[in-house]
C-alpha positions as CSV (number, residue, x, y, z in Angstrom):
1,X,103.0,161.9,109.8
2,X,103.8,158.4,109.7
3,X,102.4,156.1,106.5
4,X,99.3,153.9,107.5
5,X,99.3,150.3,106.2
6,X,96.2,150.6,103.9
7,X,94.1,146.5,104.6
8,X,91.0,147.8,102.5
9,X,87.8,146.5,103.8
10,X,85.2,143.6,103.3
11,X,82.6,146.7,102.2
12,X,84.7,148.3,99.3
13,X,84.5,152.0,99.0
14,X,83.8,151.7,95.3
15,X,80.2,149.9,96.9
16,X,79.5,153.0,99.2
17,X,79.9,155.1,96.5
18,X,77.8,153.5,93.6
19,X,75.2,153.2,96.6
20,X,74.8,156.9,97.7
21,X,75.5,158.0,93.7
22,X,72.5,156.1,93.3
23,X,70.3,157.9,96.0
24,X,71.0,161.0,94.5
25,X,70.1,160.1,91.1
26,X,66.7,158.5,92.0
27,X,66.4,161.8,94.2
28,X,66.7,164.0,91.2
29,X,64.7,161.5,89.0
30,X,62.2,161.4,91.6
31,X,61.8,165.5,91.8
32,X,62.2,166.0,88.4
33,X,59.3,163.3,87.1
34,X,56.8,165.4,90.0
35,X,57.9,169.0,88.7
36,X,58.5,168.2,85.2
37,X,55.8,165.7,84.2
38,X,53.4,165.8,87.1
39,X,53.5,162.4,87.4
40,X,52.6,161.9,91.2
41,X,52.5,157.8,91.0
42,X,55.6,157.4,89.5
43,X,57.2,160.1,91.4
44,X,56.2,158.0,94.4
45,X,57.8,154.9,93.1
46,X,61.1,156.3,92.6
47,X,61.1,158.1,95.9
48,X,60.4,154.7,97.7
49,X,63.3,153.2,95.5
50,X,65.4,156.5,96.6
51,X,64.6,156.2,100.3
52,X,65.4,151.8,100.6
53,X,68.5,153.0,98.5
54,X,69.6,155.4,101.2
55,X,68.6,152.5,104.1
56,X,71.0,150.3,102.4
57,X,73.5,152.6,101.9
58,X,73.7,154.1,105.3
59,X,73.6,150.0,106.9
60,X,76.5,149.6,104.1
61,X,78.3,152.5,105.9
62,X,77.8,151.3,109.0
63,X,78.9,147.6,108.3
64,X,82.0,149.6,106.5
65,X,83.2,151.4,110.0
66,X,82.9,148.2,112.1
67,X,84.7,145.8,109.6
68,X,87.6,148.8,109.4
69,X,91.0,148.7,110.6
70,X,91.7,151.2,113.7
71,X,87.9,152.2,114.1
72,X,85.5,149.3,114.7
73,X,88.0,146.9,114.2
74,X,86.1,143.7,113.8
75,X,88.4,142.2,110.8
76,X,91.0,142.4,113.6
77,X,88.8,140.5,115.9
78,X,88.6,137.7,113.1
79,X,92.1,137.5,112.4
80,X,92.9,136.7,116.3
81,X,90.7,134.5,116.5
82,X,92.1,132.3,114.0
83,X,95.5,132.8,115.5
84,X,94.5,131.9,118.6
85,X,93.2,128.5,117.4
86,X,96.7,127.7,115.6
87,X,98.6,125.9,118.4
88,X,101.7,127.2,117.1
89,X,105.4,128.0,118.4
90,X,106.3,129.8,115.2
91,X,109.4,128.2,114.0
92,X,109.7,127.6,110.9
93,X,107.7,128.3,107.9
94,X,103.6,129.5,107.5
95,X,101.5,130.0,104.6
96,X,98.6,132.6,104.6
97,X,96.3,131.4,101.6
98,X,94.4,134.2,99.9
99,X,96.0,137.1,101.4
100,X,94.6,140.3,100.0
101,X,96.1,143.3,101.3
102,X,98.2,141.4,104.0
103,X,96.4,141.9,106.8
104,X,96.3,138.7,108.2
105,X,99.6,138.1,106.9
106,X,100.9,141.2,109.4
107,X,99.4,139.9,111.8
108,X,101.5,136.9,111.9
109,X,104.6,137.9,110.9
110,X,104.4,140.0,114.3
111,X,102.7,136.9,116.2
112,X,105.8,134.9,114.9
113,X,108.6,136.9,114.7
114,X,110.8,133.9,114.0
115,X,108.8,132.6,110.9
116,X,109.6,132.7,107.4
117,X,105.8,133.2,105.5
118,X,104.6,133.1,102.4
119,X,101.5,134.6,101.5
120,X,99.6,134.5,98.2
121,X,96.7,135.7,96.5
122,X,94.9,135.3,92.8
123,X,94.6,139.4,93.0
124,X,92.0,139.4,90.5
125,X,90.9,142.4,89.1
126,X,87.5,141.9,90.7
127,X,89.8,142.8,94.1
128,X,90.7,146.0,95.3
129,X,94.2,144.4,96.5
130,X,97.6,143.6,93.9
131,X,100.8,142.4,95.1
132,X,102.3,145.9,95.4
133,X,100.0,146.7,98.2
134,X,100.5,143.6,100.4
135,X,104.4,144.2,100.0
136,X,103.9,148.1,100.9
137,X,101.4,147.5,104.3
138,X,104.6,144.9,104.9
139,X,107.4,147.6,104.5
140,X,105.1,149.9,106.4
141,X,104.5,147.8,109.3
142,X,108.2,146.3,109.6
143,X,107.6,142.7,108.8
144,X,108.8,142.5,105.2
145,X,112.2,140.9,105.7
146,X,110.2,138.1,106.4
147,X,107.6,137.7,104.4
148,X,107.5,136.5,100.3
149,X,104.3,137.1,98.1
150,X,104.0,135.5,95.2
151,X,100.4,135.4,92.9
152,X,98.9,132.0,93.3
153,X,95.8,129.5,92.8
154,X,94.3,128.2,95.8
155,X,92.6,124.8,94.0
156,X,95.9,124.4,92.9
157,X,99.0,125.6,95.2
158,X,102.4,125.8,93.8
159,X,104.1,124.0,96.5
160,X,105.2,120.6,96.5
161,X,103.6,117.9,99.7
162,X,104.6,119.1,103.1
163,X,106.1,122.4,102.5
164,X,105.0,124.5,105.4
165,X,104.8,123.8,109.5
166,X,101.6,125.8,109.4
167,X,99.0,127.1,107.2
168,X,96.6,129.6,107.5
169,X,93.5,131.5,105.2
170,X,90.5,133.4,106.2
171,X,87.2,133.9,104.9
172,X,88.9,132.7,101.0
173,X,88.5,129.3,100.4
174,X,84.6,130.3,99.5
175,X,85.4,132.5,96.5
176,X,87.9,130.1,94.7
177,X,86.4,129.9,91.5
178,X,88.7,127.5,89.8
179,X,87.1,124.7,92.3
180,X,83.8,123.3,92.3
181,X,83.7,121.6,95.3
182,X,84.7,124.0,97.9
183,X,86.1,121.0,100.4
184,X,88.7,120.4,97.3
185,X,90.3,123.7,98.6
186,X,90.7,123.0,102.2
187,X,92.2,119.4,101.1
188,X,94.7,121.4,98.7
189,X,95.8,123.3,101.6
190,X,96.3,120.7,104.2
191,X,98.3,118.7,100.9
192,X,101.1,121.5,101.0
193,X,101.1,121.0,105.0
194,X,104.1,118.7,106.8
195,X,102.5,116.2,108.9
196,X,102.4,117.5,112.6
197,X,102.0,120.8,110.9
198,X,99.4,123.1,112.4
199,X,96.3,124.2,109.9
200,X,93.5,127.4,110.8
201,X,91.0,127.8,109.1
202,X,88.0,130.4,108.9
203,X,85.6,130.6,105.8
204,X,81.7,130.2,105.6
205,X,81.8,126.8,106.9
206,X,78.5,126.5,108.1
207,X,76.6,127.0,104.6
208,X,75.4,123.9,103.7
209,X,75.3,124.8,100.2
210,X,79.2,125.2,100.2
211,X,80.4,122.8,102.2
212,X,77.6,120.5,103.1
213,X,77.5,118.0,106.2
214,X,80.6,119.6,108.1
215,X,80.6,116.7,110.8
216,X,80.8,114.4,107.9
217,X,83.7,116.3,106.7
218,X,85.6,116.2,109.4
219,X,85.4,112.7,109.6
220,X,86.3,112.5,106.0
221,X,89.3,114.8,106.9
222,X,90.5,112.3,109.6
223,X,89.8,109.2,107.7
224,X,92.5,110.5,105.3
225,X,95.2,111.4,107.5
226,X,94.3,115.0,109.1
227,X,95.5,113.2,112.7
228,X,93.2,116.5,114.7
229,X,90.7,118.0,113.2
230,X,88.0,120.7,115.8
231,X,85.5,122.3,113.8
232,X,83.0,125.5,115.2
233,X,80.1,126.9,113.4
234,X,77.7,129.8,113.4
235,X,80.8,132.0,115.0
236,X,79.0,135.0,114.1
237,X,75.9,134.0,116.8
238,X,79.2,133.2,119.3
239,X,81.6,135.8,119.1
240,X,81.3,138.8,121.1
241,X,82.8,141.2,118.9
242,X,80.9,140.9,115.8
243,X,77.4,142.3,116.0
244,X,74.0,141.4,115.4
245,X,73.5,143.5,112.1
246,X,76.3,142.1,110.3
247,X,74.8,138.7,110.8
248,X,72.6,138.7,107.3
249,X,72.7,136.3,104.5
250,X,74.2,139.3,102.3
251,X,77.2,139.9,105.3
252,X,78.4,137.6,107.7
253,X,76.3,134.3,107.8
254,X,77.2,130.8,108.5
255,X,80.8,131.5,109.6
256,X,83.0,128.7,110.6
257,X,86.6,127.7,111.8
258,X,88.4,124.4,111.1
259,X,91.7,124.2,113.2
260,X,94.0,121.1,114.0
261,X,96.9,119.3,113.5
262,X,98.1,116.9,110.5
C-alpha cells in the first residue's frame, strides 16, 4: 500500500483525546461519588460536567472529520480558494509563509509545476508539524525537487526586499507571537514580494480585535505602494463548503482573504 502524505488537522488528535479521556474520568468520578459516598448532589454535578464534556467532544470529532484531508475535506476547500485568488502564471519563485505540514505548500507545487517555492514555518513545539514532516508529505506526493523548507519567523522573514514573484500563507499570520500588531505581518510579507508580484492571503481578517478597520487597511496598504489590493470578509457565512457549525467564535469566525498585486 502506498504512503499517505500525513497534513494533520486544525482539531489535533492530542485535543480529541484529552476530551473523551476526560468523559470517562468524570464518568467514573461521577459513579463512584453516588455508590461510594452517596452523595446524590454532587454526583449530579459531575454527571452534568461528564455529559457537556461528551457534547464537546463528539462536535470536536465532528469538526475533526470535515477539516480532514480525503474525508470531509474542507482544509482542501480553503487552500483552493486562496489559489484561485492568486492571479498567477507560476514562473518563477513562491513563498508559502507558515507552512505546517506542507499542505498548502503541495498544493502549489502541483498548481505550479514550473515554480521554485520556499516554504517556512516557526515549527514550535506547541505544533504537531517539524520540518521532517513537510519534506516527507513532499517526497510522498512527488513535489520535493522543487520545494526548500527552511525554519523561519514570520514578523521577521529572512529574505532580502523583492525576493519572490508570489507569496502565499493561510490562516498564520494570526498566531505570530513575535508581532504585536498583527498588520505588521502582512507588511513583512508583501516586503519580501517583487513589485508586480502576486500576494494571497487568508487569516482571521475580519476580527476587529486583530486587525481592526480592514477597509482602512487596505487603503493604508495602497497608500504605501501595494499597486492592487481586494479584500473579502466573513468567508465562512459565503463559502459553500464550510458549514454552519464550524462557524463559532472557538472554530472558524471572522475569516478573511486579502489578494492583489504589488
Amino acid at each position: 500500500m502506498n504512503e499517505k502524505a500525513n497534513y494533520g488537522n486544525w482539531v489535533p488528535e492530542k485535543a480529541l483525546y484529552t476530551l473523551f479521556g476526560a468523559v470517562i474520568v468524570l464518568g467514573v468520578i461521577a459513579v463512584a461519588v453516588q455508590v461510594a459516598l452517596s452523595e446524590m448532589v454532587i454526583a449530579i454535578i459531575v454527571g452534568v460536567l461528564c455529559i457537556l464534556t461528551l457534547v464537546m467532544a463528539i462536535y470536536m470529532l465532528i469538526c475533526h472529520e470535515t477539516f480532514a484531508f480525503g474525508k470531509g475535506n474542507m482544509m482542501a476547500g480553503v487552500h483552493e480558494h486562496l489559489i484561485k485568488h492568486l492571479d498567477w502564471d507560476g514562473e518563477g519563485k513562491l513563498l508559502d509563509i507558515g507552512c505546517g505540514a506542507a499542505a498548502l505548500t503541495v498544493y502549489c507545487a502541483k498548481a505550479f509545476p514550473k515554480a521554485q517555492i520556499t516554504a517556512m514555518d516557526h515549527w514550535g513545539v506547541e505544533w504537531n508539524y517539524a520540518k521532517e514532516q513537510c519534506e516527507k508529505n513532499a517526497k510522498i506526493e512527488g513535489v520535493a525537487d522543487h520545494i526548500a523548507f527552511q525554519k523561519g519567523d514570520a514578523a521577521k522573514l529572512d529574505f532580502p526586499d523583492e525576493t519572490f514573484d508570489a507569496v502565499v500563507s493561510n490562516f498564520v499570520f494570526h498566531e505570530v507571537r513575535t508581532a504585536k500588531d498583527k498588520r505588521d505581518v502582512v507588511k513583512e510579507a508583501l516586503r519580501v514580494l517583487k513589485k508586480g508580484g502576486v500576494f494571497s492571503f487568508q487569516d482571521m481578517f475580519s476580527q476587529k480585535a486583530l486587525y481592526g478597520d480592514m477597509e482602512e487597511f487596505v487603503r493604508i496598504l495602497k497608500e504605501e505602494g501595494i499597486s492592487e489590493v481586494h479584500y473579502i470578509g466573513n468567508l465562512e457565512k459565503k463559502l459553500d463548503f464550510i458549514p454552519g457549525f464550524v462557524t463559532t467564535p472557538w472554530m472558524i469566525s471572522g475569516m478573511g482573504i486579502i489578494y492583489g498585486k504589488k
